[in-house]
C-alpha positions in Angstrom: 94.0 105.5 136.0 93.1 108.7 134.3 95.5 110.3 131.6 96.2 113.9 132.6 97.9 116.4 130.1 98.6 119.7 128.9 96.1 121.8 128.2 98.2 122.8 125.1 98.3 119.2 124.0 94.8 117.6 125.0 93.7 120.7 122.6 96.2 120.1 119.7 95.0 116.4 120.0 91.6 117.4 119.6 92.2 119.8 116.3 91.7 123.1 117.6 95.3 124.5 116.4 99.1 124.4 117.0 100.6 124.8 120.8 101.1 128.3 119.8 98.2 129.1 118.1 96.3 127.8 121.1 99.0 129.6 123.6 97.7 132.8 122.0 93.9 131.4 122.7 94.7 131.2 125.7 96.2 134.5 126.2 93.1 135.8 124.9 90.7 134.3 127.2 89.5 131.8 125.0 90.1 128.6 127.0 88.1 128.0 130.3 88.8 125.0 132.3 85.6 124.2 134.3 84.7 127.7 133.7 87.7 129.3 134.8 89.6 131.3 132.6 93.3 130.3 132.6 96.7 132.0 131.9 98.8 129.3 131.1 98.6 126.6 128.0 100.8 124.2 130.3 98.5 123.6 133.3 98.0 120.1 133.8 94.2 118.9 133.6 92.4 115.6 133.9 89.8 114.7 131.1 88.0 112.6 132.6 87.2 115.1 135.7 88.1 118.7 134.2 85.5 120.2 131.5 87.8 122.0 129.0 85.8 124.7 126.3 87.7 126.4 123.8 85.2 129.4 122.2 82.6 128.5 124.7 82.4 124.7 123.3 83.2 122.3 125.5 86.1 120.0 124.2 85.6 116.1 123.7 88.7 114.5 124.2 90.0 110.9 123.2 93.7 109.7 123.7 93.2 106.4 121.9 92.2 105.8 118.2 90.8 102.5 116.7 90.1 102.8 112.9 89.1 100.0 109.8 90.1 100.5 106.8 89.1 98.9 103.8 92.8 99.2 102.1 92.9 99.8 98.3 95.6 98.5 95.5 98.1 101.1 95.3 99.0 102.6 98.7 101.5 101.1 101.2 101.1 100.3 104.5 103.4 102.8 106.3 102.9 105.8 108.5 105.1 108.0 105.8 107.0 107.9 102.8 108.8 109.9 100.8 107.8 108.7 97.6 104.7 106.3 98.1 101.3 107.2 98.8 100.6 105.8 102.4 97.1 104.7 103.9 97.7 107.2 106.5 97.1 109.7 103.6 93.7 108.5 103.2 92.5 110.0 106.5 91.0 113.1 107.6 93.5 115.6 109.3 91.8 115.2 112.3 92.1 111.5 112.0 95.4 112.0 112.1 96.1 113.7 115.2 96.4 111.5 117.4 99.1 109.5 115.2 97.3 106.3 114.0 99.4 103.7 112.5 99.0 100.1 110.5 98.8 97.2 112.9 100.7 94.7 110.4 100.6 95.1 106.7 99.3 94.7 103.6 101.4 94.7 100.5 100.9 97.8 98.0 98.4 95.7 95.1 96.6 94.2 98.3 93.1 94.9 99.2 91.0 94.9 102.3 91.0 95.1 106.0 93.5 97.4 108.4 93.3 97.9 111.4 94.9 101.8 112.5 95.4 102.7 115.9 98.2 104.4 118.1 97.0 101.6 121.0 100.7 100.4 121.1 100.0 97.5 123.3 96.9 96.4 121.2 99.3 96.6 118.0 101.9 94.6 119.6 99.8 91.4 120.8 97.9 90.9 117.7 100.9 90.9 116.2 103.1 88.9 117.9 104.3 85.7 116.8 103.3 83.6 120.1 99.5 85.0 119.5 99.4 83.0 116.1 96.3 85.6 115.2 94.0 83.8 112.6 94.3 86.3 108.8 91.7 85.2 106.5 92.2 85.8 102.7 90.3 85.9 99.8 91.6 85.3 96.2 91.8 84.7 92.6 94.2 82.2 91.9 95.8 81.3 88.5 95.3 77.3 88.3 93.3 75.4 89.5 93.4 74.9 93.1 93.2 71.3 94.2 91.9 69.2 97.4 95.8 68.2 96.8 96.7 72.0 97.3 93.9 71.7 101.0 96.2 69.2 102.3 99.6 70.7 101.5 98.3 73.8 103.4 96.8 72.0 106.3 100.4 70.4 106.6 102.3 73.2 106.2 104.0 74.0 103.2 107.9 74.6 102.6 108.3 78.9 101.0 111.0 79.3 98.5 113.7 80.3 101.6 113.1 76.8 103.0 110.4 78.1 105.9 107.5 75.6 106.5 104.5 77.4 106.9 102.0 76.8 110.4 98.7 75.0 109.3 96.6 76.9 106.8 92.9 76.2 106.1 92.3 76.5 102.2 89.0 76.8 101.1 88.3 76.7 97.3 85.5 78.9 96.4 85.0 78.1 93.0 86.8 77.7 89.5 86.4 79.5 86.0 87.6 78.3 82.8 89.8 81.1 81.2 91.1 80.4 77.3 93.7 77.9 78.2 93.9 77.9 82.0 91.6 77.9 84.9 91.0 80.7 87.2 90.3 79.1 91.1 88.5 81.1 93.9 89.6 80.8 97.2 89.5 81.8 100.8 92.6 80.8 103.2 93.0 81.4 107.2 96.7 81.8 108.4 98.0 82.0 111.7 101.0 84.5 110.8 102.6 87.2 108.5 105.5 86.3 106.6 106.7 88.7 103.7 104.5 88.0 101.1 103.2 84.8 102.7 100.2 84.2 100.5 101.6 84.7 97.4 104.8 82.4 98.2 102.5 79.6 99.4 100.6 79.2 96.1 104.1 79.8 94.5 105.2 76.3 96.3 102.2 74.3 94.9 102.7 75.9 91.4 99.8 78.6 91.6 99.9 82.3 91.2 97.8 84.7 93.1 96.4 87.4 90.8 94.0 89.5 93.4 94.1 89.5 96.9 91.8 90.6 99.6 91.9 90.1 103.4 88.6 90.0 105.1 89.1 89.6 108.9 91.8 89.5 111.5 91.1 88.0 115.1 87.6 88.3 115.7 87.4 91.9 113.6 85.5 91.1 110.0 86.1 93.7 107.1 82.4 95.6 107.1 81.1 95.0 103.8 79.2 98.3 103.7 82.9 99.8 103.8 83.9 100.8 99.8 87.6 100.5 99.0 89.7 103.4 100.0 87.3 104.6 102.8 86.9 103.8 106.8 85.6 104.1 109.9 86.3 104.0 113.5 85.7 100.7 115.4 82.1 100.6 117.5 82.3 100.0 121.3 81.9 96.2 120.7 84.8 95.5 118.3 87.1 97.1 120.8 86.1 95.0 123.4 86.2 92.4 120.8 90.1 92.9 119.9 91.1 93.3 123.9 89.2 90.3 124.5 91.2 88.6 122.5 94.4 90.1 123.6 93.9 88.2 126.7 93.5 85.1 125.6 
């Protein structure tokens, strides 16, 4: 079924000013709806039947939002924040209109792949316990990182609260002497999203994370073409990909 709207809102949405500002537009004659001037900013329309054209351009309009982002160290992963800089703050303004936010979250000094979106039902199953959504990780790990350390994740390991972990797949990557320690690289899949979960799973086998970096969720993969810091909306095909696997 169709979303129909304001006129004042499907235009706010798309960036072309405030309700008022775009009440005055339409007082001058500035807004046709299939070529019909209108009087009134609060008639209802139909976007995917009625052609709206503000200045004589016709208005493209999206209610849904799907962006990747490629999260940098330093910025939280909140839609606002009185003291903290938030990812939303790394997106355009017209990014913004529609009122993106993080599915999940990545903790302030962690890197890598977001998922933004206002698709509230989208948010809510790959996040929901029941889903167990697979969360893979990249990391530099202080210690070395054992096949003892594979099998203690693959079991299910016991956080400082007294929580046992699902099954984790550890993968070790490789190792680095440093001075007098060693340095492991590693990649790990999880199937949930504890506070802090990474970094309080090495904890319980004596390891510290020192950098970490997601790189997929579900069946979206982190584009490596994406820099830190920047992002771009999802194509056609990882939508489907994501709702796809919603169903399951």
């Amino acid at each position: 079924m169709s979303e129909k709207l304001r006129v004042d809102k499907l235009l706010a949405h798309a960036g072309y000013g405030t309700r008022s500002e775009i009440k005055k537009a339409v007082k001058q004659g500035r807004v046709l709806v299939n070529e019909q001037k209108i009087k009134d900013s609060g008639i209802i329309v139909n976007p995917a039947v009625d052609i709206v054209a503000f200045d004589g351009e016709i208005v493209s309009y999206r209610s849904v939002i799907y962006i990747m982002l490629n999260k940098p160290q330093g910025v939280i992963s909140a839609t606002e924040d009185g003291r903290e800089r938030t990812v939303i703050d790394l997106l355009d303004p017209e990014d913004v209109l529609l009122k993106p936010f993080p599915v999940g979250r990545l903790d302030k000094d962690t890197t890598g792949l977001l998922l933004l979106t206002n698709d509230g039902q989208l948010a809510h199953e790959l996040l929901s316990p029941k889903k167990h959504v697979d969360k893979t990780y990249e990391a530099c790990v202080l210690g070395k990182v054992t096949v003892e350390d594979q099998l203690a994740f693959e079991q299910g390991v016991t956080l400082d609260d007294g929580y046992v972990t699902r099954p984790a797949k550890l993968t070790i990557l490789s190792h680095e002497e440093r001075e007098d320690d060693v340095i492991s690289w590693i990649r790990l899949t999880i199937t949930e999203g504890k506070f802090h979960q990474v970094k309080r799973m090495f904890q319980s086998v004596g390891k510290k994370v020192l950098t970490l970096n997601r790189i997929s969720m579900g069946p979206l993969e982190l584009d490596p073409a994406l820099a830190l810091g920047h992002y771009r909306e999802l194509t056609d095909e990882e939508v489907e990909l994501l709702k796809q696997h919603r169903a399951k």
